[in-house]
SEGU-856113 format. One line per 2 residues: number of its first residue (from 1); their letters; for each residue z, y, x of N, C-alpha, C. Coordinates in pm, whole numbers, plus 50000, padded with zeros to 5 digits. Each point is the difference from the previous one (the first is absolute). Example, Ala and Ser with C-alpha at 12.3 -4.5 7.8 and 13.67 -1.06 7.14 Angstrom:
# residues 2
1> AS> 50780 49431 51319 50000 50119 49911 50000 50120 50090 ~ 49928 50105 49965 50006 50119 50082 50073 50109 49923
# end
This chain:
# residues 165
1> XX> 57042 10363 70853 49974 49998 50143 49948 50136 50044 ~ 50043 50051 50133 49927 50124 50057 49864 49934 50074
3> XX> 49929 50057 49999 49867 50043 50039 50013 50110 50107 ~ 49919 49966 50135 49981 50062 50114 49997 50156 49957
5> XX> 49898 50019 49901 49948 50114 49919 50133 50074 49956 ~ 50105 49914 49890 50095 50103 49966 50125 50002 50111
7> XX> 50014 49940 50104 50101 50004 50094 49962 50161 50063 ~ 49832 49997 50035 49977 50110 50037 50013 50091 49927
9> XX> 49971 50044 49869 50015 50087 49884 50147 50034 50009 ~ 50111 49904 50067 50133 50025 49985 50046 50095 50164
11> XX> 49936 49973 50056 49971 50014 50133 49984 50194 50028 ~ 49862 50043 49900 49928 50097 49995 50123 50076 49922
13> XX> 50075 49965 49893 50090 50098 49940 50134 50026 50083 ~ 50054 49899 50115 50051 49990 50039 49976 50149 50116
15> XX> 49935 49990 50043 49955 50109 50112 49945 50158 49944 ~ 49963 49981 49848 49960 50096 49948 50164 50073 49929
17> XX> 50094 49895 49981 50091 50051 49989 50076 50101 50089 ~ 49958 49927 50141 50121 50073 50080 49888 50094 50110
19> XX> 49875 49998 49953 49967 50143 50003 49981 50121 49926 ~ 50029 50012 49889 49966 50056 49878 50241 50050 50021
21> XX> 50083 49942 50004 50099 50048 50044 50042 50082 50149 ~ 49889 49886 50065 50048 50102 50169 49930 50133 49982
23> XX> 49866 50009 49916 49915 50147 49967 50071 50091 49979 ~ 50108 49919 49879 50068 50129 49892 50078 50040 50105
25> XX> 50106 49903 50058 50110 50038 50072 50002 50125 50130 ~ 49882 49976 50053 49955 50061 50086 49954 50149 49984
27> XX> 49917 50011 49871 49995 50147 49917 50111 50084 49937 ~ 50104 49948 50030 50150 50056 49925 50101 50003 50101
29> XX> 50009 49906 50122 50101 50029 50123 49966 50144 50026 ~ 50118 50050 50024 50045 50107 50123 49938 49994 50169
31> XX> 50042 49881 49983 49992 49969 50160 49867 50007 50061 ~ 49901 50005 50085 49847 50016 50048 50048 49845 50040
33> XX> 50119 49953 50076 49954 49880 50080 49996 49891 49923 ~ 50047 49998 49875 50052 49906 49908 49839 50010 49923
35> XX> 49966 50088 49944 49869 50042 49925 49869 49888 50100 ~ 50029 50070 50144 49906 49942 50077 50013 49828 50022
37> XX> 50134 49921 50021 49987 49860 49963 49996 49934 49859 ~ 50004 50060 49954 49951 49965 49837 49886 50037 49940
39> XX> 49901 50099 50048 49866 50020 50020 49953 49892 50084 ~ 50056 49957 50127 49915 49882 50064 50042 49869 49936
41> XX> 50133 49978 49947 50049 49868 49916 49841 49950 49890 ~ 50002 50140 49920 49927 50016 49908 49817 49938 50032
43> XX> 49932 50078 50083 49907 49969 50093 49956 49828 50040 ~ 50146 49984 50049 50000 49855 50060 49932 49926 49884
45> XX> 50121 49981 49866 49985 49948 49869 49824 50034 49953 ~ 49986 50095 49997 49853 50028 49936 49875 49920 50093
47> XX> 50032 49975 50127 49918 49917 50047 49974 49843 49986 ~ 50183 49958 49976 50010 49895 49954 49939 49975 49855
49> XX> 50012 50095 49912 49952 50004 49839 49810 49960 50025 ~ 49931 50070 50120 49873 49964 50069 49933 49841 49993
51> XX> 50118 49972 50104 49985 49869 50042 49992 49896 49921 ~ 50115 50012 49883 50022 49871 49883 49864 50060 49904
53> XX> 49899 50131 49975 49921 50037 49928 49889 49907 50058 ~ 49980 50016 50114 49908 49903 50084 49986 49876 50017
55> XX> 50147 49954 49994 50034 49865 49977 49920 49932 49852 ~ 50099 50060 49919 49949 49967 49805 49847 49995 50004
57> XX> 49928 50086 50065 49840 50011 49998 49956 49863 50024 ~ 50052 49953 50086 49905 49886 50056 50097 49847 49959
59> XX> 50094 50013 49929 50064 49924 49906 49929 49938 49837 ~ 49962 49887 50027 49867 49941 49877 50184 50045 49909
61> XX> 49872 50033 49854 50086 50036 49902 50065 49916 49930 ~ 49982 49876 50025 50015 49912 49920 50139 49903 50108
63> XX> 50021 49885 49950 50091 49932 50085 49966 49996 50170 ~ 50116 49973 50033 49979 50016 50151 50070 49887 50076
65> XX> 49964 49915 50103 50065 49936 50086 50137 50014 50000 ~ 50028 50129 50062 50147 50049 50024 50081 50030 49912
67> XX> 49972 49958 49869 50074 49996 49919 50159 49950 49990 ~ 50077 50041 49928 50164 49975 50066 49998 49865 49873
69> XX> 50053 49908 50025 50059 49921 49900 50101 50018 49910 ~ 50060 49913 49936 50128 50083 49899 50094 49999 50093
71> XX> 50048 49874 50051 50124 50033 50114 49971 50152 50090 ~ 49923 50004 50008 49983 50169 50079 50010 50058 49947
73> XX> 49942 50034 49840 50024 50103 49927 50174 50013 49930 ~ 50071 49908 50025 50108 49970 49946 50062 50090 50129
75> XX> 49982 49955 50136 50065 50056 50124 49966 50168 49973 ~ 49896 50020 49978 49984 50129 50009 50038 50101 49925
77> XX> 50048 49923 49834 50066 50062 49931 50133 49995 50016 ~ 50074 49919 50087 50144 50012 50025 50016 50106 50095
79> XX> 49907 49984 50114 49985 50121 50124 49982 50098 49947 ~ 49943 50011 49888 49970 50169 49999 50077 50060 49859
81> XX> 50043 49933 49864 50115 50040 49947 49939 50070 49927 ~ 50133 50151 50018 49898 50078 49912 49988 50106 50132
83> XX> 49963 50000 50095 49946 50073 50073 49872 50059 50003 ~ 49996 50127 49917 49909 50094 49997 49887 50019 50080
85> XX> 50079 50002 50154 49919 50060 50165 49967 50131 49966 ~ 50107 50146 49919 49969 50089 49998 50113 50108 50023
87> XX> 49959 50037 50047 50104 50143 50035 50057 50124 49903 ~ 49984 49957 49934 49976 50103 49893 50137 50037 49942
89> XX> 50069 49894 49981 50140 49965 49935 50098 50117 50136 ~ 49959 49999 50136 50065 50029 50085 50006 50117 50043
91> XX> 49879 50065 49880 49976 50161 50030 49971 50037 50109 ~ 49913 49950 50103 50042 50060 50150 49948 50135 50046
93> XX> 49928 50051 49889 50018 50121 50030 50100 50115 49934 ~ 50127 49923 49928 50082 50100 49965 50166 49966 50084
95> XX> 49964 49894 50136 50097 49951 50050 50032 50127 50043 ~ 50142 50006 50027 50104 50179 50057 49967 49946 50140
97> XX> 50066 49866 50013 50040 49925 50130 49889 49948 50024 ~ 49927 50037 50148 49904 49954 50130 50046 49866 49963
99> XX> 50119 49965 50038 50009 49892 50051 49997 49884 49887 ~ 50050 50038 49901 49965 49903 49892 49860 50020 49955
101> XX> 49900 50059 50042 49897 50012 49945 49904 49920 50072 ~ 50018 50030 50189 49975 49884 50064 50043 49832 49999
103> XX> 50111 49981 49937 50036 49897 49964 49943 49944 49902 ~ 49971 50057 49897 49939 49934 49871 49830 49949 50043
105> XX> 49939 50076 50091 49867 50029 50035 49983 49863 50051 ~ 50170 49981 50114 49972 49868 50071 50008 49885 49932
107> XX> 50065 49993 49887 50000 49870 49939 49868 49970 49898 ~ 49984 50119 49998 49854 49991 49890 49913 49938 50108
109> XX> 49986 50015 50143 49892 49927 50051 50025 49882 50035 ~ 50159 49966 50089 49994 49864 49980 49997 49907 49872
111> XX> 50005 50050 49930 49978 49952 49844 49864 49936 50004 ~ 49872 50123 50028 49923 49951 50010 49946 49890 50109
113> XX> 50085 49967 50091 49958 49931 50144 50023 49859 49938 ~ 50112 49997 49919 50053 49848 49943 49875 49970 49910
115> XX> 49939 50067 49946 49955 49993 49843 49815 49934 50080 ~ 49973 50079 50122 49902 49931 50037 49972 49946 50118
117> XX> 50152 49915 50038 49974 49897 50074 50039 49903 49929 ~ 50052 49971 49877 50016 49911 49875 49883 49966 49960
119> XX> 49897 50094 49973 49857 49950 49950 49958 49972 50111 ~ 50032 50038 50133 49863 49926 50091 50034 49848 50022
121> XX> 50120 49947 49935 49999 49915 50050 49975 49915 49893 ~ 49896 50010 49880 49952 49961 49887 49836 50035 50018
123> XX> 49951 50074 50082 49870 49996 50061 49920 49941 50106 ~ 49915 49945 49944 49923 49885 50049 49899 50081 50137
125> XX> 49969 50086 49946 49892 50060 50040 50008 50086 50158 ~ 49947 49972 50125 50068 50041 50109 49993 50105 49999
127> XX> 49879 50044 49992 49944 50179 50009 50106 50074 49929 ~ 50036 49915 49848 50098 50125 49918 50108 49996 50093
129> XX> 50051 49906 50020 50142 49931 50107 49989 50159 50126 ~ 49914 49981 50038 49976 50098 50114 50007 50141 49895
131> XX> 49926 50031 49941 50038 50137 49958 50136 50016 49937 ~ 50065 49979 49958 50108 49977 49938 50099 50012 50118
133> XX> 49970 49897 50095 50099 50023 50120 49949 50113 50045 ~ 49922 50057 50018 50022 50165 50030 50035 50115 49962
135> XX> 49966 49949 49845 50115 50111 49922 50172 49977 49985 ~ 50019 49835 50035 50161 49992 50030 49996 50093 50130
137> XX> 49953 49995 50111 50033 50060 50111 49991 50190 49978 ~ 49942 50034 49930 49998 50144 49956 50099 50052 49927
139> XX> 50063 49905 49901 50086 50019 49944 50150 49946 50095 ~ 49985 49899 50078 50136 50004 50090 49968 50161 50115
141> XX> 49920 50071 50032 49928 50121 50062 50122 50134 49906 ~ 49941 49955 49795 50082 50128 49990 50157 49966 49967
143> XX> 50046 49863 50023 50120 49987 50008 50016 50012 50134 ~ 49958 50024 50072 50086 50068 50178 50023 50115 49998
145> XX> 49875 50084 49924 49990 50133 50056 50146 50028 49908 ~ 49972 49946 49869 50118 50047 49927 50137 50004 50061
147> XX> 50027 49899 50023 50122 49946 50089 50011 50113 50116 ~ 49942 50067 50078 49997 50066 50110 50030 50131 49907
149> XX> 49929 49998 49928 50022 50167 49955 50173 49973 49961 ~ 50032 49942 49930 50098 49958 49928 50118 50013 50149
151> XX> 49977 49926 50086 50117 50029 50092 50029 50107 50013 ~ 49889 50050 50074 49965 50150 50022 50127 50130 49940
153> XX> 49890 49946 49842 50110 50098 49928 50141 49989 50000 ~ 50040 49849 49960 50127 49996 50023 50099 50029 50109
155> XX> 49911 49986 50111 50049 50063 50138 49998 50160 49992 ~ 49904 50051 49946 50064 50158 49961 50079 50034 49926
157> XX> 50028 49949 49887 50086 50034 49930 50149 49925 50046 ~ 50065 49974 50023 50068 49917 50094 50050 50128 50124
159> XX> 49906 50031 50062 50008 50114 50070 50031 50130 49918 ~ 49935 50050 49960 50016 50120 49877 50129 49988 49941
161> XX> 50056 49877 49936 50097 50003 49934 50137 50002 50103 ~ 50007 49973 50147 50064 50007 50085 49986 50162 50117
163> XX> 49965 50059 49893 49968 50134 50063 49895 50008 50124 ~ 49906 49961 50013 49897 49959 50113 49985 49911 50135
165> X> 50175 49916 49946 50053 49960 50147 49899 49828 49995
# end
């Protein structure tokens, strides 16, 4: 069975993952604008890594209410597979292509949007319910911005490749 405690522990690597990749990625782009949303991607994540630290604190160490049953833990191992929640495999800071680099960025977060509105709905607890729904909403935040940059680009290049027309 998961424990409130290691959902969060899964939670904390999850965000430490994909800031510890948006860091690298961001220190190795070319680009300033690409550097600069993957410096704030990064940011976002490290606050979230905050929140679940704060969370675990005040989480008794021992069993917990919100504990998932086996049917949950069974669901949660089908939902999540062998899904990592890491970027790493995707190199995104050695992507050539903007646009596949923004793409990979975006699925890595809705990745994460599925992964914790699946557990909230295995949490008892309102307050977590509420924080949790605010980090889904931060994370649907850097799946927009992504998405926008992402048009963006593709709308320039699109242009560029049509001689500026």
């Amino acid at each position: 069975m998961f424990s409130i405690s290691e959902i969060i522990d899964l939670a904390i690597q999850i965000e430490t993952n994909g800031e510890d990749t948006y860091r690298k990625g961001a220190s190795q782009t070319r680009d300033p604008s690409i550097a600069s949303l993957l410096r704030w991607l990064a940011d976002q994540e490290k606050e979230h890594i905050e929140w679940f630290r704060n969370l675990k604190s005040r989480v008794d160490a021992g069993p917990v209410t919100a504990q998932l049953d086996d049917a949950a833990h069974e669901i949660l191992r089908s939902v999540l597979g062998d899904q990592t929640f890491s970027l790493a495999d995707a190199e995104v800071s050695k992507q050539d292509n903007v646009i596949e680099l923004l793409k990979v960025s975006l699925e890595y977060e809705k990745d994460t949007i599925v992964f914790y509105e699946m557990i909230m709905e295995f949490v008892e607890d309102e307050e977590t319910k509420g924080h949790l729904g605010a980090i889904v909403l931060e994370e649907e935040n850097h799946v927009k911005a992504l998405r926008d940059y992402l048009d963006g680009t593709e709308r320039m290049v699109r242009i560029d490749e049509n001689g500026g027309i």
